[in-house]
N, C-alpha and C positions, 0 to 999 in steps of 0.2 A: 504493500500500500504506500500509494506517495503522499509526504508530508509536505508544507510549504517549510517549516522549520523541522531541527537546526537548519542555515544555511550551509552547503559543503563547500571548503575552501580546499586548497592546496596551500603545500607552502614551498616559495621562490628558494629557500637559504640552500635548499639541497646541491644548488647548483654553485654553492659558494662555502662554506662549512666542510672542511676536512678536504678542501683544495689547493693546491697551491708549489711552490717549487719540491716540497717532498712529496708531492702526491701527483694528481690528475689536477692538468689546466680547468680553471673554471669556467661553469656555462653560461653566459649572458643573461644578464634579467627578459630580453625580448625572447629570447629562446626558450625560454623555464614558462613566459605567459604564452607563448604559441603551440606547445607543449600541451598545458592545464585548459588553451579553450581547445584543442583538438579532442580533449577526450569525450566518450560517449560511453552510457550505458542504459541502454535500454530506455535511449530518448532522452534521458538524464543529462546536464551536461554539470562540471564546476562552476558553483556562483561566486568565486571569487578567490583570493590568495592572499595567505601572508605575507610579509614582507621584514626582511633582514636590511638596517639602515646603515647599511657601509657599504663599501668600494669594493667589487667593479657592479655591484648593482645600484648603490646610488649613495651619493656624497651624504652624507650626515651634516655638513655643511649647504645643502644644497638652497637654490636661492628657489623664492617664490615661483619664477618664471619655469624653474626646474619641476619644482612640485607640479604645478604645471601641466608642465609634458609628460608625468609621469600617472596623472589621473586620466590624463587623453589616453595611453599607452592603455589603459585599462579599460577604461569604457569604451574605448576603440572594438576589444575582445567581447564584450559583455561581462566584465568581469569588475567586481568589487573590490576593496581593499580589507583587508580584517584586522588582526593583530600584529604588533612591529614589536621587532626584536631593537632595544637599544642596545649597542654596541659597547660596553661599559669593563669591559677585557683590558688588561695592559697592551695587549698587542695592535689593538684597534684605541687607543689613547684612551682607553680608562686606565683604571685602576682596583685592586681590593678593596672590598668594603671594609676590609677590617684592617686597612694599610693604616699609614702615617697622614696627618694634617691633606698633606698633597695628594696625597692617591685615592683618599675617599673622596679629595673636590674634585680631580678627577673624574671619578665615577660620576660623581651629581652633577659633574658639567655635559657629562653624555647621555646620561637621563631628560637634561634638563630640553637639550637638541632634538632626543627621538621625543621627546611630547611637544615640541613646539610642531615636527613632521609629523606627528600623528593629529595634533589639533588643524594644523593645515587644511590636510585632506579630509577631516571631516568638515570641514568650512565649504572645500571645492566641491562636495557633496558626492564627493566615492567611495568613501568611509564612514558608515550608520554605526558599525559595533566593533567590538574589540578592546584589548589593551593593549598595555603597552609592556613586554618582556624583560625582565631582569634577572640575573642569579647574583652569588656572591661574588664573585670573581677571584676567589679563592683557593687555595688547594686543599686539600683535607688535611695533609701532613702539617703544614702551616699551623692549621686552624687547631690540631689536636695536640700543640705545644701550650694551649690556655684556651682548654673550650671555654669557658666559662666568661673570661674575660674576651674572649675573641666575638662571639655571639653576640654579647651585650656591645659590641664595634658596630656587629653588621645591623643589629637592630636598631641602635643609633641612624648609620647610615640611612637605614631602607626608611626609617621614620621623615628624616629630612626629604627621600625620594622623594615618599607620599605628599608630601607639602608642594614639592614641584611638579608633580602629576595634579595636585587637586587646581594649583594656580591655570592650569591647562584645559581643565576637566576633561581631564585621563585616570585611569585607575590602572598600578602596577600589578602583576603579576611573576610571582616569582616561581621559577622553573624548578621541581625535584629532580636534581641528577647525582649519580654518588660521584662523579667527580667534584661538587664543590661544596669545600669547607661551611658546614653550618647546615646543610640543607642537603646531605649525603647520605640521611638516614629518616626514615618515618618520623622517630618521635624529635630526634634533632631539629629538624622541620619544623614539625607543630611550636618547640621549644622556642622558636625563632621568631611564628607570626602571631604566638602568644604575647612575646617580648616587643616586637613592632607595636601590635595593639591597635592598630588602623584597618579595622577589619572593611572600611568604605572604602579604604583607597589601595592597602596593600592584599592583595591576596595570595593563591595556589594555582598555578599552571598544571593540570595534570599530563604527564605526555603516558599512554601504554605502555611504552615499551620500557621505560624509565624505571615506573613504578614499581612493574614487576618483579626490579633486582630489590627494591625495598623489602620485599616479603622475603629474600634469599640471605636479605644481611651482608650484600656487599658494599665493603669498607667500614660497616659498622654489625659484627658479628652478637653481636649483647643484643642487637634490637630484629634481628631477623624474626619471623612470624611462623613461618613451618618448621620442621624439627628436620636436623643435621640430617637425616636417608629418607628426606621429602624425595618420594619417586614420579611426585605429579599426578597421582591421584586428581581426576574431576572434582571431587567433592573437596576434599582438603585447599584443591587451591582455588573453590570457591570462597570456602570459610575464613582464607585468608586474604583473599579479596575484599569482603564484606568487612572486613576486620581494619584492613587499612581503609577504606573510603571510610567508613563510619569515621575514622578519624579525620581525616584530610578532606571526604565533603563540602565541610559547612566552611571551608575556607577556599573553597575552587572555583576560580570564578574564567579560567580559560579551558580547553580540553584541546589535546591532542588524539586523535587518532593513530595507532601502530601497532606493528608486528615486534613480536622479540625472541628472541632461541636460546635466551636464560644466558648469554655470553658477552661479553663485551667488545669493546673494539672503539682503537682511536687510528685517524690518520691525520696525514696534515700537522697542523698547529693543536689540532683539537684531541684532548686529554680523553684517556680510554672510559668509557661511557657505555650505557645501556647500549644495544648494538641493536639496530630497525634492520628488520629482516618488509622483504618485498609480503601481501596481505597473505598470497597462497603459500609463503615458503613451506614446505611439509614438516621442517623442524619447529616452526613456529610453536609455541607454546598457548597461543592466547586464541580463544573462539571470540576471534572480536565481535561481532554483534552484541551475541551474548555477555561478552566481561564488560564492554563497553557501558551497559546499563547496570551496573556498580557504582560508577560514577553516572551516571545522566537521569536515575532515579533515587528518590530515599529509601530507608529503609521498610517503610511500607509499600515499594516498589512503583510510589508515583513517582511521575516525572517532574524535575526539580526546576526546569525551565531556566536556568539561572543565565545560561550564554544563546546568544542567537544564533552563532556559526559556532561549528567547530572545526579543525583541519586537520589534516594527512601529515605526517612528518614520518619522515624516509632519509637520514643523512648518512653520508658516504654509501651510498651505491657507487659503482664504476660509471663513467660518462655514458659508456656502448650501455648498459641497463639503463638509463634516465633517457635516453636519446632514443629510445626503443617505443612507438603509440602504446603498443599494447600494455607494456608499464603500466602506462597510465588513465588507460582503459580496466585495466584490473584492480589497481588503488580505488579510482573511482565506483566500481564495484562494492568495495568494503565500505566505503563510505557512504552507498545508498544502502547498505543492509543495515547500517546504524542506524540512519535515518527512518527506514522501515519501520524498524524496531523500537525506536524511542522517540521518534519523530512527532510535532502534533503541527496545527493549522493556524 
């Protein structure tokens, strides 16, 4: 059954995220939206894409006239804009949230860029929902020299985000991945936007495949959810699904859609992280429809309505798999069965 909502998005960054002279050249932002409106499923097409706000897809600096040509680029396809990653990394001129005086202004000065480009484009009217993405920019190792004190940095920091996203009227969203310091672990997480305490302006990005390692205890063994000769039992790694969203729910205010094979994998610049396997991989671990409504209903199994799109995130595929229609004829796929399934009008 078709839904008018969620909206399904893709997301651009695949073609920029875990690219670069140690890896695979990157793919053009017009390439990645010629791509997302080529695909089809069953009449179905992508209403729109996330977007990564740095270089070679688009200056973080960029000027009005830029912004611009970059919502014509989209409405050109039929395509929307959703949620924007701000670039807040040392390598992309942030910095740690939990750094010194300079590297946390840093950080808020690349926050402060992606919500002026996010408030933009919902001004030029290509942008109705979304937020706007953040992590720690941290490493774990770092961070587990003075959790305690390092935490109370990052909750610092993300509080002053929040203040620069509300001046915008943007709301943050902070990514769970176990590569970063503070937000590497379920409860560590919750510990963080309990600490923040800006539950309007700072929230929880869920991504699937992400989350997963949360339930397996990687980089934080004390918090894992299934027990050490979890075989992947259906039922246990429902119960441990229910288990993590019951906690991270009431604070998710973006979703990703993805595959994961319980493995990791970094390339590039980008630190070893949840690994996004393609929706059909056979190793795949996750019945995405199904696990998807974990997060997209509550506990009583309504629908929690909270985001209007959701998206596809798929990073480090090889270019020859990205570069491929049926790719993304089959992503698209998964992303109309969620919809199916959780979807309303």
């Amino acid at each position: 059954m078709s839904h008018k909502f969620p909206k399904l998005h893709n997301a651009a960054w695949p073609g920029v995220v875990g690219k670069g002279p140690d890896s695979e050249p990157p793919i053009d932002l017009d390439e990645m939206l010629d791509l997302t409106a080529a695909a089809e499923c069953a009449g179905q097409k992508f209403d729109g894409f996330d977007l990564f706000l740095f270089a070679p897809h688009i200056n973080i600096d960029a000027s009005d006239d830029e912004l611009k040509q970059l919502a014509e680029k989209a409405q050109s396809r039929n395509l929307e804009i959703g949620s924007v990653v701000a670039p807040v990394w040392p390598p992309t001129d942030g910095g740690p949230a939990m750094g010194d005086e300079k590297e946390r202004e840093q950080f808020l000065t690349q926050v402060r860029k992606g919500c002026r480009i996010a408030q933009k484009l919902r001004e030029l009217g290509v942008r109705t929902h979304g937020v706007v993405r953040i992590d720690s920019a941290s490493g774990v190792e770092p961070w587990s020299q003075d959790p305690e004190g390092n935490t109370k940095l990052i909750a610092d920091t993300f509080r002053q985000a929040g203040d620069i996203a509300a001046d915008h009227g943007e709301r943050l969203a902070a990514e769970g991945e176990i590569c970063w310091g503070g937000m590497h672990s379920w409860r560590e997480m919750i510990k963080l936007l309990e600490q923040v305490d800006r539950p309007q302006q700072v929230g929880f990005q869920a991504d699937m495949a992400h989350t997963l390692l949360y339930i397996l205890g990687y980089n934080a063994p004390e918090d894992r959810i299934v027990p050490q000769d979890f075989d992947w039992d259906p039922g246990e790694l429902d119960q441990a699904l229910a288990t993590l969203t019951a906690a991270l729910r009431p604070w998710t205010i973006d979703f990703h859609v993805a595959q994961n094979d319980a493995t990791v994998k970094g390339s590039g610049s980008h630190d070893r992280t949840g690994r996004h396997c393609l929706p059909n991989d056979p190793n795949g671990k996750l019945d995405i429809p199904k696990h998807a409504g974990h997060w997209l209903r509550d506990a009583n199994g309504e629908l929690t309505k909270v985001f209007d799109h959701i998206c596809w995130d798929g990073c480090m595929f090889s270019n020859e798999v990205m570069r491929t229609p049926q790719t993304w004829n089959d992503i698209l796929a998964a992303m109309v069965s969620v919809r199916d399934a959780h979807g309303w009008d």
